[in-house]
Structure formats: C-alpha cells, structure tokens
C-alpha positions in Angstrom: 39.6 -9.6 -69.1 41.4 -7.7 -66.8 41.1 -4.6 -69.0 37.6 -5.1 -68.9 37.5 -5.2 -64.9 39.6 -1.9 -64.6 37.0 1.0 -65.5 34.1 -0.7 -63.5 37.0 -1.0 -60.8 37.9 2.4 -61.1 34.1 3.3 -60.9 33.7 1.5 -57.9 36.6 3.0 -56.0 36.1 6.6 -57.5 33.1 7.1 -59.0 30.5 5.9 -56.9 31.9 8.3 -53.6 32.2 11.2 -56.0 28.6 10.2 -57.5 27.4 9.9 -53.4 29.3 13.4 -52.7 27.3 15.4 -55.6 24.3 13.8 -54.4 24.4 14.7 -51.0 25.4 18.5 -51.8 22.8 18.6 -54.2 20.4 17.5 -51.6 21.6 19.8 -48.9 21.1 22.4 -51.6 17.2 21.3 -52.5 17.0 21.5 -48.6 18.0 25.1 -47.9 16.3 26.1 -51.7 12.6 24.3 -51.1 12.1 25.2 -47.0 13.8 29.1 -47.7 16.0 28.3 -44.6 18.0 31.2 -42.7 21.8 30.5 -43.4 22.2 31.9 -39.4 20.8 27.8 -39.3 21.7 26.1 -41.9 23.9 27.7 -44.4 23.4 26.6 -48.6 26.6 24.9 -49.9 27.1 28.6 -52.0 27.2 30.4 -48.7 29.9 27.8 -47.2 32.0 27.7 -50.4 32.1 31.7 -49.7 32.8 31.4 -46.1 35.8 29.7 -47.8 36.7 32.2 -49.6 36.1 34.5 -47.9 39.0 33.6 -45.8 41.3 30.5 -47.4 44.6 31.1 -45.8 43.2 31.4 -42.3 41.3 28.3 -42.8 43.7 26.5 -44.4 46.3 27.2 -41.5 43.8 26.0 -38.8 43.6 22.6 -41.1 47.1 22.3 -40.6 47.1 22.7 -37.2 44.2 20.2 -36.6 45.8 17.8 -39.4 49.0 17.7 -37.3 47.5 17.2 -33.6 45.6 14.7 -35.5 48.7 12.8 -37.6 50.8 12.7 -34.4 48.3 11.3 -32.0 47.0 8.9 -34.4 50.7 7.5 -34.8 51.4 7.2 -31.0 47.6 5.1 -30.5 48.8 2.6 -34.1 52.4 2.2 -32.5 51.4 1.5 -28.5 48.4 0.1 -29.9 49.8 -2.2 -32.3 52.7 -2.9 -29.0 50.4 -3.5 -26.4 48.4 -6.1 -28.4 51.4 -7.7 -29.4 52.5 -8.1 -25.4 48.9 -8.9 -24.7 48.1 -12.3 -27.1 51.7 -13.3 -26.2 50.9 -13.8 -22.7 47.3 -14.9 -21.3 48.4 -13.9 -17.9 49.1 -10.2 -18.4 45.7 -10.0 -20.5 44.0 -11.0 -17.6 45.7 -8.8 -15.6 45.6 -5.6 -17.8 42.8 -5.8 -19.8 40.0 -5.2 -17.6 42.4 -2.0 -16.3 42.4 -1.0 -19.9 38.8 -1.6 -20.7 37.7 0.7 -17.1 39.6 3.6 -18.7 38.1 3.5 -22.0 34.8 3.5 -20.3 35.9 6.9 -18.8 34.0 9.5 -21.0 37.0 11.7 -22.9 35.4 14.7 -22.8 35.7 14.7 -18.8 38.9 14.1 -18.9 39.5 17.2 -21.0 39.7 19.7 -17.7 41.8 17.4 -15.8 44.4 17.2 -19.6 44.7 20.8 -19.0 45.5 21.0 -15.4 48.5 18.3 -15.8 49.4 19.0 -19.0 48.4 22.9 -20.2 47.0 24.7 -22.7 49.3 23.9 -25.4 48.9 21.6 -28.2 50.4 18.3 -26.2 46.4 18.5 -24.6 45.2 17.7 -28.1 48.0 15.0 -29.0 46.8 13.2 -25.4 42.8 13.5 -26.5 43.9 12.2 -30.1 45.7 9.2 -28.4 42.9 8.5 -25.6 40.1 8.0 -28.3 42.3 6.0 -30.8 44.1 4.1 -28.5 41.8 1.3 -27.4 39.8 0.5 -31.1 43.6 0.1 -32.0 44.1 -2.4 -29.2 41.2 -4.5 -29.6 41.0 -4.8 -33.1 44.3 -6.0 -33.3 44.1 -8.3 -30.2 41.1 -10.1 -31.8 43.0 -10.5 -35.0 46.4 -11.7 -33.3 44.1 -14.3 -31.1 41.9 -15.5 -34.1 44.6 -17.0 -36.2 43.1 -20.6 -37.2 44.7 -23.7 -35.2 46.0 -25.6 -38.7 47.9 -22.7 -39.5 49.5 -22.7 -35.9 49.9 -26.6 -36.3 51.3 -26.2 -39.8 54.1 -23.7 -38.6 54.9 -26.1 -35.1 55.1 -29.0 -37.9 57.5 -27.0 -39.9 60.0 -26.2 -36.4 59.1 -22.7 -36.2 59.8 -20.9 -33.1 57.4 -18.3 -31.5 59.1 -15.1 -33.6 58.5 -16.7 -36.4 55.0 -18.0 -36.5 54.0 -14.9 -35.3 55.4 -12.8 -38.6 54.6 -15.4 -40.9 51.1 -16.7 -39.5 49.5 -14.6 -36.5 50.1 -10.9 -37.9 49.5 -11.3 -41.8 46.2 -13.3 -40.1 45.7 -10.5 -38.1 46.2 -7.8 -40.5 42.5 -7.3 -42.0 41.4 -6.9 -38.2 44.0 -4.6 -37.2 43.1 -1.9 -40.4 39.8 -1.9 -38.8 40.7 -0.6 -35.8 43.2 1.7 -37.7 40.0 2.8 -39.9 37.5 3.5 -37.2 40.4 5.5 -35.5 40.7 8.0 -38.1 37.6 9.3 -37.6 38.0 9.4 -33.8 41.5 10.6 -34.0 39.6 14.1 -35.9 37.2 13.9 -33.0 39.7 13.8 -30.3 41.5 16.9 -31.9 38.5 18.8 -31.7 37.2 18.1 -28.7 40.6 19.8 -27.0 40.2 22.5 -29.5 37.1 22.9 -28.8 38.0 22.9 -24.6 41.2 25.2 -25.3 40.3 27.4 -28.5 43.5 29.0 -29.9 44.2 27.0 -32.8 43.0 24.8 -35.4 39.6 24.0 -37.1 38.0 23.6 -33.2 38.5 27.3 -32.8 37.0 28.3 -35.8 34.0 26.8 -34.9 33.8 27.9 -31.6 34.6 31.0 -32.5 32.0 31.2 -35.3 29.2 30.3 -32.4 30.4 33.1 -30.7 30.4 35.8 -33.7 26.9 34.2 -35.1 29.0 33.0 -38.5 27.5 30.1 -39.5 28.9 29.8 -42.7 32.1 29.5 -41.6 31.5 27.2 -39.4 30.4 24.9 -42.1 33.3 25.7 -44.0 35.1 24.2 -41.4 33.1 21.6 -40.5 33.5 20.4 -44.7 37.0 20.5 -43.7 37.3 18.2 -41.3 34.4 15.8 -43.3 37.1 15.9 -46.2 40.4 15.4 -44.2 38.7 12.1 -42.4 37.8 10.6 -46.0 41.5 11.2 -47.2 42.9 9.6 -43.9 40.1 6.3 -43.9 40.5 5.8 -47.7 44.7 6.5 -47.1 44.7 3.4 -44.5 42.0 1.8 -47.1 44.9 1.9 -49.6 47.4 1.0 -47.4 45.7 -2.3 -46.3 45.3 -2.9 -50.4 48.8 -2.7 -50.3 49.7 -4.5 -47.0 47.4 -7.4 -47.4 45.8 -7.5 -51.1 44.6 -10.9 -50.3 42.3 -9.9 -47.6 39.4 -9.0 -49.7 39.4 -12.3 -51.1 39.1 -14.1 -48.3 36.9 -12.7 -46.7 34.3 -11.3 -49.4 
C-alpha cells in the first residue's frame, strides 16, 4: 500500500508546483502574445530568459550576494527569535514587560528605518543583514511564543506526574508541541527575509539582485529586471520548501495531527 501512496505523494509534492509553474508562465506568455504588449512594460518570458543570457555570470553573482545577506540575517532573527521566546513563555513577568516594547518596534515601518541603518551603520552590506533581521525577527518571535504557550495542560500535568523538572518538560513536551507553530513563523520569514535584502539594496545599490533592478529602471531594461525579479521568486520557493522539508524531518507527526 505504501507503494501505491508514493507516486501520488511524489505528485503532490512535485508535480502539482511544477504543473502550477508551467501554467502561470504559459499564462504570462498568452498575456504579452494576445494584448501585443511593449516588453519596455511587461517583458514575454522569451525576452526574460534572454535578459538571462544575456548576462548569467553578472546575475548569478548579484544572487549570491542577495542569497548571502539573506542566509545570514535570516539565521540571526531563527536564533534570537527562537531565544527570546524561549525567555519570554518562561517568565509571564518579563512578557509583560517586553512585549508591548517589542510589538511598538515592529509597528515601525522598515523601510523608514532604512536612512537612519545607513547613518549608524553604513553603506556596507551589515545595513542589509540589520533589514533582513528587522523583518524576520518578530514573525519568528510570535510564532514560536504562541506555540511554546499553547502546549495542552494534560501534557504539562502528565510530565509534573512523572517528576519532571522545568528543563525537562520543556524539551520533551513544550518545544516538540511548539514546533509546527514555530516553522510557520520560520516559513513566512523566508519570504520577508528576501524582502528585507532588497529593500537595503534597493536604498544602497551596489550589490546584489536590488541593484539590478534599480539599475535596470534607470537604463529602461525591463527584461532584466524580470530576470531578476524570477530570481528572487525562485530563491524564496527553495528557501520556504527547504524549512518545509526541514519541519518534515523535525516533526513528521505534525501533519497528522493537525490535518
């Protein structure tokens, strides 16, 4: 039976988003085909997958750049995320005392921070690494305060019947619990960590996919904005369905429980 339940699996996991791709290029096509539009406004997929290669190695080193600013901010938010929420459900007084604190600066639109990032920090890419962290940081946190803070009472009066200390309930009980909650946040947060990372390279333009598109604006290359722009699309599928696969792995009886 289980034989039989791998290729519709498989089909699930890979087919269907490779079926959902092709249909949405081919409609994007049908688009730019049936209303004869100017590439200058919307380039056909052709004229992006020659913007491409047109220049690969110059586009492929901006990825780089925006796939690093993006990797290292994302893993300072998940670690002082992860922390902070930890210190937070352990304590009811230092919630109350920090969260509201917490919640004022995520209020703070990120884009208007970006001038001030630049003043105390500088134009290099430690102004991007900040912008990743200030987007990712709070989903991170509240994701995984909901799940640390949700874990069902029998569960906590079946480890205090069993002697367990605080340590211990909390790794065998509160964080498996609280593990489908915290890969949300970690899954909304890949997509914001790429918008953080543009966003400064979109304030401070010398490296990275940002600057390509910024600079295509400026030189009327549409096209290669695009070609960009399918770059970033395709780098924040890898990293949602990477932490996708990593919550398979980390808590394969999630789905279970809550399908």
């Amino acid at each position: 039976m289980t034989d039989n339940l791998a290729p519709s699996q498989r089909w699930r996991s890979v087919g269907l988003p490779a079926l959902g791709a092709v249909l949405a290029v081919t409609l994007w096509w049908l688009v730019t085909w049936a209303f004869d539009i100017d590439p200058f406004f919307l380039p056909a997929p052709m004229d992006v997958v020659d913007a491409f290669l047109r220049l690969p190695g110059y586009l492929a080193e901006q990825a780089w750049v925006t796939f690093l600013e993006t990797i290292i901010g994302f893993g300072i938010a998940a670690v002082g995320g992860l922390l902070l929420a930890v210190l937070l459900a352990a304590s009811r007084t230092v919630e109350r005392m920090t969260l509201p604190f917490i919640a004022g600066i995520n209020a703070v639109p990120k884009v208007a921070l970006a001038p001030l990032l630049l003043v105390w920090i500088g134009f290099g890419y430690e102004t991007k690494v900040v912008m990743v962290v200030l987007l990712c940081f709070f989903p991170i946190l509240v994701s995984t305060m909901a799940g640390l803070t949700s874990t069902p009472s029998d569960l906590g009066e079946l480890a205090r019947s069993l002697s367990a200390n605080w340590w211990q309930t909390f790794v065998k009980v509160r964080l498996p619990w609280a593990l489908p909650q915290l890969f949300v946040g970690l899954k909304v947060a890949t997509s914001l960590a790429i918008i953080g990372a543009i966003i400064g390279e979109v304030i401070n333009p010398e490296a990275g996919l940002g600057s390509v598109i910024a600079s295509s604006g400026q030189s009327a290359d549409t096209p290669l904005a695009f070609a960009a722009l399918t770059m970033l699309a395709v780098m924040g599928a890898v990293l949602f369905y990477l932490m996708a696969g990593l919550e398979r792995l980390l808590a394969p009886w999630a789905k279970a429980i809550t399908s």
